[in-house]
C-alpha positions in Angstrom: 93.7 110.7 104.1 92.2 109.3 107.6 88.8 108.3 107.3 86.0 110.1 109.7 85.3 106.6 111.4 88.9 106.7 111.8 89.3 110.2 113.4 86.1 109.6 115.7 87.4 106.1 117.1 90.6 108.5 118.0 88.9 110.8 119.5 87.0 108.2 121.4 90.7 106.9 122.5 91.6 110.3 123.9 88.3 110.8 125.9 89.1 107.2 127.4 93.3 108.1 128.2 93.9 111.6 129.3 96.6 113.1 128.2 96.9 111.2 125.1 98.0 113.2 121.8 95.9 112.7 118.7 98.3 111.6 116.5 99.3 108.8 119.2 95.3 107.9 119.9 95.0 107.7 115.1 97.9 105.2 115.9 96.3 103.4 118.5 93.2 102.8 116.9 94.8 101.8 113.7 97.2 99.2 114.9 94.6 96.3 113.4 91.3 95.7 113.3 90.5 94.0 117.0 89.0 91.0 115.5 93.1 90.0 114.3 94.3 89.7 117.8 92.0 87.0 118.7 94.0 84.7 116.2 96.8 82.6 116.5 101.2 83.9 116.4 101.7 82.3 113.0 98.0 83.1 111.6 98.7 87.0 112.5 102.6 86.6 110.9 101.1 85.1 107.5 98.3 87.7 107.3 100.9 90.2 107.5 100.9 91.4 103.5 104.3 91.0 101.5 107.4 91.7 103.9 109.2 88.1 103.8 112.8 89.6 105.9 109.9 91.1 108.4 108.2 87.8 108.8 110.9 85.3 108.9 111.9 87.6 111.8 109.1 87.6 113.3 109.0 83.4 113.3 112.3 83.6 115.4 111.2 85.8 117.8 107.7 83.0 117.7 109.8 79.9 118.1 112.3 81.3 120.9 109.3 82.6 122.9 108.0 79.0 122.2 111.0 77.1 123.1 111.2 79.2 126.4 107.9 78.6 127.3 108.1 74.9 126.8 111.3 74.9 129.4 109.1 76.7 131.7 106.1 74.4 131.2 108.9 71.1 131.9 110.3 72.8 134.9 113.7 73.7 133.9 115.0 77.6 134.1 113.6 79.5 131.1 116.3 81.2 128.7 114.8 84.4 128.9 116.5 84.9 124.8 114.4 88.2 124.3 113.5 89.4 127.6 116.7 91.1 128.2 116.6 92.2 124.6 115.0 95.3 122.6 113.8 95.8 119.0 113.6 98.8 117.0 111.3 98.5 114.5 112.1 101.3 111.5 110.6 102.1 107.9 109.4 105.0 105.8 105.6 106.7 106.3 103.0 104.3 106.5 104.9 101.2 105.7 103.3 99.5 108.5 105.7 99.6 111.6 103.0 100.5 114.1 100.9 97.4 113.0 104.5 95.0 112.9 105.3 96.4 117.0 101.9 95.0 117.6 102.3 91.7 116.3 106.0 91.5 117.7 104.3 92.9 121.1 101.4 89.7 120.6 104.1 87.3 120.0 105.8 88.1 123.4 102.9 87.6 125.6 100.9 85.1 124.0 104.3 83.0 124.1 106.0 84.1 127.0 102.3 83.9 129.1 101.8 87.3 129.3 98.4 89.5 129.2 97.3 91.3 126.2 96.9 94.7 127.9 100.6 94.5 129.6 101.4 96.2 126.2 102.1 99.9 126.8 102.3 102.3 124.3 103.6 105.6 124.5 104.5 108.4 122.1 106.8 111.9 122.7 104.4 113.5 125.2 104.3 110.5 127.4 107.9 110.8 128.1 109.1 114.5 127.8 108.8 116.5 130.4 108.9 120.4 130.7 111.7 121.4 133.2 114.9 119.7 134.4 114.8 116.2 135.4 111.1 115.9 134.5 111.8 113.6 131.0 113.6 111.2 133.2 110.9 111.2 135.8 108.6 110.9 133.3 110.8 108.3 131.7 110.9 106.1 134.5 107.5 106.1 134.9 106.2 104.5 132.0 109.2 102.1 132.6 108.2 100.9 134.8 104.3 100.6 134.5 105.4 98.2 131.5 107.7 96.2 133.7 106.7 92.6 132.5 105.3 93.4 129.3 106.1 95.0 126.6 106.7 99.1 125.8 106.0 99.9 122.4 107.4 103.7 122.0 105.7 105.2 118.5 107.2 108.1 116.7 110.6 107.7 117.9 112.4 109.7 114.7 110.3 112.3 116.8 112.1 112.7 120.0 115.6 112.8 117.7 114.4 115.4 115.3 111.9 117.6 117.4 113.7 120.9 118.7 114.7 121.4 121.8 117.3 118.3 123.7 114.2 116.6 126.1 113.5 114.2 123.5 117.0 113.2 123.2 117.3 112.8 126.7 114.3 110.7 126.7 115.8 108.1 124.5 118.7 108.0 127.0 117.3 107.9 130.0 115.5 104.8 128.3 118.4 102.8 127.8 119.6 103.4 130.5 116.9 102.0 132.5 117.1 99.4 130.1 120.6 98.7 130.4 120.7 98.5 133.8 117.3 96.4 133.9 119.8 93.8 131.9 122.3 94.0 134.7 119.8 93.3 137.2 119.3 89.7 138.8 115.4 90.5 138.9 113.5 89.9 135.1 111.0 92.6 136.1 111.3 95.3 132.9 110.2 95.6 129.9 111.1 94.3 126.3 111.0 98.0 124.8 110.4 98.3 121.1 111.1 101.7 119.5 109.5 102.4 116.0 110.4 105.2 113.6 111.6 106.4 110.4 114.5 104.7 109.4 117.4 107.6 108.6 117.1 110.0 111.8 116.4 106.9 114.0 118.9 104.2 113.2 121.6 107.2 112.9 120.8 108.4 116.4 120.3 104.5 117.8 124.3 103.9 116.7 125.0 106.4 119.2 127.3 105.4 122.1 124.9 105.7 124.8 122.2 103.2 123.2 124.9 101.2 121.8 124.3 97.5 122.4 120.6 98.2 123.8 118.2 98.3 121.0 120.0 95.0 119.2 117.3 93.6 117.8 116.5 95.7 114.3 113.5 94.9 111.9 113.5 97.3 108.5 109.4 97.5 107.5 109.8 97.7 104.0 108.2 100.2 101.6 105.4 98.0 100.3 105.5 97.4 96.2 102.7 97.8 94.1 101.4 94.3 93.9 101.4 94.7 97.7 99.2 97.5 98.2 96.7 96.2 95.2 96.4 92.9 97.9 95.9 95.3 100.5 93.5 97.4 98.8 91.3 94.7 98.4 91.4 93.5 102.1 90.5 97.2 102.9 87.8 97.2 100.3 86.6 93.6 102.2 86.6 95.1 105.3 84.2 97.8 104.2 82.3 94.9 103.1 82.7 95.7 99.1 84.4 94.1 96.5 87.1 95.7 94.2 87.0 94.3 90.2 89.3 92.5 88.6 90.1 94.9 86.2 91.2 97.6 88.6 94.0 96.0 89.4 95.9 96.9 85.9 95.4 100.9 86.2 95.8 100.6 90.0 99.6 99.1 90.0 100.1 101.5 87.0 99.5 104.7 89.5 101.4 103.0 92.0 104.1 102.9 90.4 104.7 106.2 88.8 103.6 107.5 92.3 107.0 105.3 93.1 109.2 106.9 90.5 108.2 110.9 91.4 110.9 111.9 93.8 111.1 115.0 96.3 112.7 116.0 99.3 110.2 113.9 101.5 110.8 110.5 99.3 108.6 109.3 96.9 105.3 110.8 96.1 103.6 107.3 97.7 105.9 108.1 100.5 104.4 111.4 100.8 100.7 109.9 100.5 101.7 107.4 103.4 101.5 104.3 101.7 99.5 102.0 103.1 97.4 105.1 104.6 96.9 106.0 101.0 95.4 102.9 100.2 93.3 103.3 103.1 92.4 106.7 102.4 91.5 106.0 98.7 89.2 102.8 99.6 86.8 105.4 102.3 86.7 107.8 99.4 86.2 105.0 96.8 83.0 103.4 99.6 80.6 106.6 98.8 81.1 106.9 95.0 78.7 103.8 94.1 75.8 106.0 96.0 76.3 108.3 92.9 76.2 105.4 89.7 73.3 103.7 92.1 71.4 107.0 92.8 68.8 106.4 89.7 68.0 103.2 91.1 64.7 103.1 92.5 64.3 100.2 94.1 68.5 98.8 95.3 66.9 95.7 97.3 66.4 94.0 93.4 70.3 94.4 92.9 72.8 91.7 94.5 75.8 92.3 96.4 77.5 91.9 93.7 75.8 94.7 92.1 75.5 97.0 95.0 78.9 96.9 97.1 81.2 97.0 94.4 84.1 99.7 93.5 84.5 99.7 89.7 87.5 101.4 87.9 86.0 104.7 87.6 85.2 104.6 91.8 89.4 103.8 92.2 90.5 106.2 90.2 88.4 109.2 91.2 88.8 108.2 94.6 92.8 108.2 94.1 92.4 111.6 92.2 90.9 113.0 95.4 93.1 111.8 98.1 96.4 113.1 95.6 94.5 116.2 95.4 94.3 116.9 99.0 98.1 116.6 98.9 98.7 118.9 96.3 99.7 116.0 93.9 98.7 115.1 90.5 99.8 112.4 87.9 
């Protein structure tokens, strides 16, 4: 369901950092478009679709960043709130998460005075090593090249469920570079924000040994219909078509009995990835008008209107294909 710009931009990604996994480079690419991070805290909260618990959130974190800046700016000792503090940011498949640790990660520099590239993120193969004592070398490492920024670890459900104990010990040796970061007079680390699925990560999080570290939680939730029909069209405008009106009926309609179909990996939307469904459906939907247009002889006589726009039939074939590729059908 990832589109071939999408795929090529990752590859592109891994070409630029060695080392870096595919899956890891897709998420890196697909955090936001660039052209989002040039706006401002609050603009970037409110464009964030639906998620009112995420976003009120994310206005705290916004205002005691603020409020600690301004002490700073009057000369008096900064509160530091969040710096000695760590998010973990959970939800189901492609509710978003990645795309909320970025915000969260924009916040904390803009505000706090930071650099935009002092965000550092990292996936499984950044921090597991091979033999004994190599995940916490590794560990530390990445620790500390985000010391005074922000780490943003992705796939974090990963080191809990993945065989073998190294991911495990990862998370570990994380807090407790964290935890004794907090007990340190020096303000050097990193605020660390660990995204995953919520079940195996939360459960593993209550643990003893990251007890009291990640304190910060924000649940990305499972976006509704009406949700993904808003963010269908902001895909569609990014594309640079139009969606019509009367998609929007059958397209919430789909939605939601891909909603009600249960299984053993959630919902049939959550098996389509959500929001990456939407995504995937819109780069399908993009080459369909080629086929209604192709007996048009002359296509500079038609308007915009007329040529970039995805009709009913371009939605739902396009949603036919990308449930096909699953193996799903409703």
């Amino acid at each position: 369901m990832v589109s071939n710009r999408l795929k090529a931009d990752a590859r592109v990604h891994m070409k630029q950092n060695p080392g870096t996994s595919y899956q890891h480079a897709l998420r890196a690419v697909t955090g936001g478009p660039p052209q989002d991070w040039g706006r401002s805290g609050r603009e970037l909260i409110d464009g964030i679709i639906g998620q009112d618990e995420v976003k009120e959130r994310l206005r705290w974190v916004l205002s005691v960043e603020a409020m600690d800046a301004e002490r700073r700016r009057r000369g008096l000792i900064g509160s530091a709130v969040i710096r000695k503090q760590h998010f973990i940011i959970t939800g189901e498949h492609g509710t978003g998460k990645s795309y909320v640790a970025r915000v969260l990660a924009r916040l904390l520099q803009s505000a706090g005075g930071g650099e935009a590239d002092s965000v550092v993120v990292v996936g499984r193969h950044d921090l597991v090593g091979t033999s004994l004592g190599g995940t916490e070398r590794k560990t530390a490492a990445v620790f500390d090249k985000a010391r005074g920024g922000v780490l943003i670890v992705e796939d974090g459900h990963d080191l809990v469920q993945h065989p073998g104990r190294f991911g495990r010990e990862a998370l570990c040796a994380l807090a407790e570079l964290a935890r004794n970061d907090r007990t340190s007079s020096a303000q050097g680390g990193p605020v660390v924000v660990l995204v995953g699925y919520s079940h195996p990560l939360r459960q593993f999080v209550e643990h003893q040994v990251l007890a009291g570290i990640f304190e910060l939680h924000i649940e990305v939730a499972t976006p509704s219909a009406k949700d993904l029909w808003t963010f269908l069209g902001r895909c569609a405008e990014g594309r640079g078509f139009t969606v019509d009106a009367d998609v929007e009926a059958p397209f919430v309609a789909l939605v939601e009995k891909l909603q009600k179909q249960f299984g053993l990996a959630g919902s049939a939307l959550d098996r389509l990835g959500n929001l990456w469904f939407v995504t995937g459906l819109v780069d399908r939907a993009s080459g369909l008008p080629a086929n209604r247009l192709a007996g048009v002889e002359d296509l500079s006589s038609l308007t915009d209107e007329e040529l970039f726009r995805l009709t009913v039939d371009d939605v739902v074939a396009a949603a036919r294909m990308v449930m096909s590729s699953a193996g799903l059908m409703v």
